[in-house]
C-alpha positions in Angstrom: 99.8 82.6 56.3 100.7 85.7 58.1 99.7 86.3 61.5 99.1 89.4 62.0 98.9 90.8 65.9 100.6 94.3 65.9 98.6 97.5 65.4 100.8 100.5 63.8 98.8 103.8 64.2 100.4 105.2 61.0 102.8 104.5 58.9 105.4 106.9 58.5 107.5 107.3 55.3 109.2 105.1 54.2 108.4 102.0 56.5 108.6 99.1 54.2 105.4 97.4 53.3 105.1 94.0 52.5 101.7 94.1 51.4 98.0 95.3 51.6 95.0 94.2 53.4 91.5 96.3 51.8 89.1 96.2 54.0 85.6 96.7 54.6 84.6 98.8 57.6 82.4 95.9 58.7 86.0 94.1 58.8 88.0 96.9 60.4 86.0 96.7 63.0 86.6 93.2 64.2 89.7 92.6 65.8 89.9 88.4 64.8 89.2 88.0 61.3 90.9 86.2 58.2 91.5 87.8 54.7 93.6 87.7 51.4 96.0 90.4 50.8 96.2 92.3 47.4 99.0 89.6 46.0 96.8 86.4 47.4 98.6 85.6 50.3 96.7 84.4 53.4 96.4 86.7 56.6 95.3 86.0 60.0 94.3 89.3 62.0 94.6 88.3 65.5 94.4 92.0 67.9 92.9 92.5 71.5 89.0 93.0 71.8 87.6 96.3 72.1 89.6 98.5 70.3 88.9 100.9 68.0 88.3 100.2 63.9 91.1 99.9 62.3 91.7 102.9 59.9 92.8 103.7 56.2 96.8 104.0 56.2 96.9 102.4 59.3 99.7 99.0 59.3 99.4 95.6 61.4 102.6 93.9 62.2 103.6 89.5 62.5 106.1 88.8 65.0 108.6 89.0 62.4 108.3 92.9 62.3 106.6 92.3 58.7 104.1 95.0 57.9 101.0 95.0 56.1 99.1 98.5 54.8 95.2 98.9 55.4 93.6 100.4 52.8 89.6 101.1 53.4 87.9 99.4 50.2 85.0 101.0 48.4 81.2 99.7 49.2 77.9 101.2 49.0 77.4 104.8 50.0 75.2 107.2 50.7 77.0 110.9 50.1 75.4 114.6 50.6 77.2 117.3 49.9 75.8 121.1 50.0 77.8 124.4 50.3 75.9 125.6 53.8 77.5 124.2 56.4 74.1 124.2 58.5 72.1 122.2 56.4 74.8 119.6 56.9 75.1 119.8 60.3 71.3 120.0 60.6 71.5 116.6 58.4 74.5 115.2 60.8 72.4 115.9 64.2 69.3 113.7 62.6 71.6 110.4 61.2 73.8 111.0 64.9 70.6 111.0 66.9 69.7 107.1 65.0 73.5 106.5 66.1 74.6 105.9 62.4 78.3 106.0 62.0 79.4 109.0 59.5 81.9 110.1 57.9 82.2 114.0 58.0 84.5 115.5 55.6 84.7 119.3 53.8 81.2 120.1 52.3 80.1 116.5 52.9 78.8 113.6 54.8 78.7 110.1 53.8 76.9 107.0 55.5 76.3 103.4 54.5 73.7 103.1 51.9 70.1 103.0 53.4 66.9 104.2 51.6 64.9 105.4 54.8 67.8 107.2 55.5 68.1 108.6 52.1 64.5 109.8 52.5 65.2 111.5 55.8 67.8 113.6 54.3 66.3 114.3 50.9 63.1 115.7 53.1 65.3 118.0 55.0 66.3 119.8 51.2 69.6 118.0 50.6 70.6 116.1 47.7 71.6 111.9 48.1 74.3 110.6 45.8 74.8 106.8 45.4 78.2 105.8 45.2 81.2 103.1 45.9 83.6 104.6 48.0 85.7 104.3 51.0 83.8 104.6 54.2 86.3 105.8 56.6 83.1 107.2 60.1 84.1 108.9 63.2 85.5 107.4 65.6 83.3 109.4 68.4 83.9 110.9 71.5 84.9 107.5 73.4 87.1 106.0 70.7 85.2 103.2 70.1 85.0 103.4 66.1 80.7 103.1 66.3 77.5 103.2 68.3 77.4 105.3 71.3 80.6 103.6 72.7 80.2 103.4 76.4 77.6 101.3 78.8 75.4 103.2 81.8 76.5 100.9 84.3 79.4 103.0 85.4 77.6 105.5 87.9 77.4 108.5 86.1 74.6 110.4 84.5 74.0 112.1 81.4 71.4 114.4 82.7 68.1 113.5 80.6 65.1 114.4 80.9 66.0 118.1 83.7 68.3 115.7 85.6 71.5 117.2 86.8 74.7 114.9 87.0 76.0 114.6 90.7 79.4 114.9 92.2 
């Protein structure tokens, strides 16, 4: 089985593969986790805690300097599409603000499949297509590949509610 404890941002050209992990991004997310590779073999994913999902085109490494490809696999989507931009970001503000991860793309957003969801956006005029495809969300702002991605034990504030942050 291969061990698999190197992260490779991206691949460049021409770095030999020696085979593909598809993934889920329930299992990019984890950073211990077991899985077959596209030919059968065996891999162990063994990377440090905390860090981002991994990402479509991304590699992992064994000691050996062997290199395996992520590819993001297809599962149950939610995708709207429209030609104004506003109705899409009016759309994106509503599924950010019930901190679902989202994948933003040209003309486009995508979620994981949920009906109440679906409703939520289908009331604000846009139009929900079902599909299988790769789910690839923002990262966000601190990296952390979902959710709001940092704690409120670390002495700042955010200024709710008319309160001003402090120096």
């Amino acid at each position: 089985m291969l061990q698999l404890e190197t992260r490779i941002d991206a691949l460049t050209e021409g770095t030999p593969v020696e085979g593909v992990l598809v993934l889920t991004i329930a299992q990019r997310e984890r950073a211990r986790f077991r899985a077959t590779l596209t030919d059968g073999r065996d891999a162990g994913v063994m990377l440090p805690r905390g860090g981002p999902a991994l990402r479509h085109g991304e590699g992992l490494a064994d000691a050996e300097g062997r290199v395996v490809r992520i590819e993001a696999a297809p599962e149950p989507v939610s995708t709207v599409r429209d030609d104004d931009p506003w109705q899409l970001v009016r759309a994106a503000y509503h599924l950010g603000n019930r901190h679902m991860p989202l994948e933003i793309g040209a003309g486009w957003l995508r979620y994981r499949r949920d009906h109440v969801l679906d409703e939520m956006v289908m009331g604000l005029g846009l139009f929900v297509t079902h599909e299988d495809a790769p789910f690839q969300p923002e990262s966000g702002a601190y990296g952390s590949g979902h959710g709001h991605g940092h704690g409120h034990g670390h002495g700042h504030e955010h200024g709710h509610a008319g309160v001003t942050a402090h120096d």
